[in-house]
N, C-alpha and C positions, 0 to 999 in steps of 0.2 A: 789743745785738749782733744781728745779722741771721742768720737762721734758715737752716742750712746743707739744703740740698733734693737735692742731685747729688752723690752719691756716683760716687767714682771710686777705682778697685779698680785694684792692678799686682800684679806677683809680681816680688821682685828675690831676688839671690843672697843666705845668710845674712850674708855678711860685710858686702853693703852696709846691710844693715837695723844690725847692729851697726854701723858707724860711725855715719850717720844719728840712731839711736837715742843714742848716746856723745854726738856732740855737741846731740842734743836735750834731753837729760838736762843738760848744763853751764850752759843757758840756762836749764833750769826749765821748757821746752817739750814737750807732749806732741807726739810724731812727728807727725803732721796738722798741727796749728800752725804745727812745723818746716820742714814738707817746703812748706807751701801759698805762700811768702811767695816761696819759693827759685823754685818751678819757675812761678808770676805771674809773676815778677821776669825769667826766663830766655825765656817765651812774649811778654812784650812788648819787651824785646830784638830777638828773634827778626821781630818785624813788624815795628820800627822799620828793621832795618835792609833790609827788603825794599822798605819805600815812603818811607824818610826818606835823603835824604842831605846834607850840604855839600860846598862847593865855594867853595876860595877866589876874590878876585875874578878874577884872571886866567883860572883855568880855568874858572869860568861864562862868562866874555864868549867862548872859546873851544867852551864847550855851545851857548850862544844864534846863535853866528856860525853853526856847523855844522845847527841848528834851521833858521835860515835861507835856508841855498841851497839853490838845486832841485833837486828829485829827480831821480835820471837811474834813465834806462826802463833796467829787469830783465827780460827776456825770460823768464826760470823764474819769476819773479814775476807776469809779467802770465799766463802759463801754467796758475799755483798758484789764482790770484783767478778765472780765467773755468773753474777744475771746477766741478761739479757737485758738490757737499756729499756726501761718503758719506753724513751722518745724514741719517736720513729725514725 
């Protein structure tokens, strides 16, 4: 088993630590074990649906069509791109 290094510390209300704890306790789970698999499981969710998506066939060939055509000139666009960077 791989040596746990990063500690991560919250503070929740007591009644969520008692559920938590109830259903940690059913599984035979110390609350760490319990909570570590839940909130992995929740943050890679969390990415997936940021950078992963599908797309049945017809409405990709509808992404790819609109990838496609040319761009048409934005005026506040081409406005936004020739400032001058606030950052230094």
């Amino acid at each position: 088993m791989a040596t746990k290094t990063a500690p991560i510390n919250m503070r929740v209300e007591p009644s969520v630590r008692k559920v938590i704890d109830a259903a940690a306790s059913l599984l035979k789970l110390d609350r760490t074990v319990f909570i570590q698999p839940a909130a992995l499981n929740e943050a890679q969710e969390v990415l997936a649906n940021q950078r992963d998506f599908t797309l049945d066939t017809a409405v990709f060939a509808a992404f790819e069509k609109a990838l496609d055509e040319p761009t048409i000139a934005n005026e506040g666009m081409k406005d936004l791109l020739n400032r001058k960077s606030p950052c230094p």
